[in-house]
C-alpha positions as CSV (number, residue, x, y, z in Angstrom):
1,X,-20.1,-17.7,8.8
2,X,-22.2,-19.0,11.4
3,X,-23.6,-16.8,14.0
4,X,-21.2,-16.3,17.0
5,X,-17.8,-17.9,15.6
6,X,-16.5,-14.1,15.2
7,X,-17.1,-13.0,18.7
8,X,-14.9,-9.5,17.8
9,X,-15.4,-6.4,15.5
10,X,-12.5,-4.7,13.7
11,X,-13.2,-1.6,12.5
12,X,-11.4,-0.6,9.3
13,X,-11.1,3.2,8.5
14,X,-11.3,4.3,5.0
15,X,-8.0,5.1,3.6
16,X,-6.9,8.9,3.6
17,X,-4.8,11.0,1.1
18,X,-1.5,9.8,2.5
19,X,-2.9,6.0,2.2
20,X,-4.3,5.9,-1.0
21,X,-1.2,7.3,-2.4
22,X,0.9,4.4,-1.0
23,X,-2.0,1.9,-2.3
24,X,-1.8,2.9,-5.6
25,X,2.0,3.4,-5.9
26,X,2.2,-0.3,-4.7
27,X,-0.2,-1.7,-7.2
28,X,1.5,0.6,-10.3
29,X,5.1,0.4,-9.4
30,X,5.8,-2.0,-12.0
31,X,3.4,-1.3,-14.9
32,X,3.6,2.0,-17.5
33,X,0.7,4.0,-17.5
34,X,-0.4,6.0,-20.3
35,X,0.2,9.6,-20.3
36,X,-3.4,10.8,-20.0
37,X,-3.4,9.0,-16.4
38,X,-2.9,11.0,-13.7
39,X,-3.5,9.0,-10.1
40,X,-3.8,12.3,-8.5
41,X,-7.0,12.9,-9.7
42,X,-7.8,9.1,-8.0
43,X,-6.4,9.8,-4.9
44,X,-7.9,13.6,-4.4
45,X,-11.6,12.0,-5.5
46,X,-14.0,12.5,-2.8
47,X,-15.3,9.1,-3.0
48,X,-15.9,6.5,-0.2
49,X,-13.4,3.2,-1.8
50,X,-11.7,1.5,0.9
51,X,-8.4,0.0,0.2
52,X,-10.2,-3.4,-1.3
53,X,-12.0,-1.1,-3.6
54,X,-8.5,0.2,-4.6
């Protein structure tokens, strides 16, 4: 982008518990995960993925 067409900042917060569970229940509603996968363990992770990272 060229310099001064956004003339705004959004600021996006990173995703909490409550969020990432949605995210990931949207993107696996319709496939069959294997037994071993637990998104639990995705959601609880202390790690810094926004929801595009997701």
């Amino acid at each position: 982008l060229s310099p001064g067409r956004i003339d705004r900042k959004i600021e996006f917060p990173m995703p909490d518990e409550k969020t990432k569970r949605r995210i990931f229940n949207i993107h696996t509603q319709r496939m069959t995960l294997a037994e071993d996968v637990n998104l639990e363990e995705f959601i609880m992770a202390k790690d810094d993925l926004s929801g595009a990272d997701i």
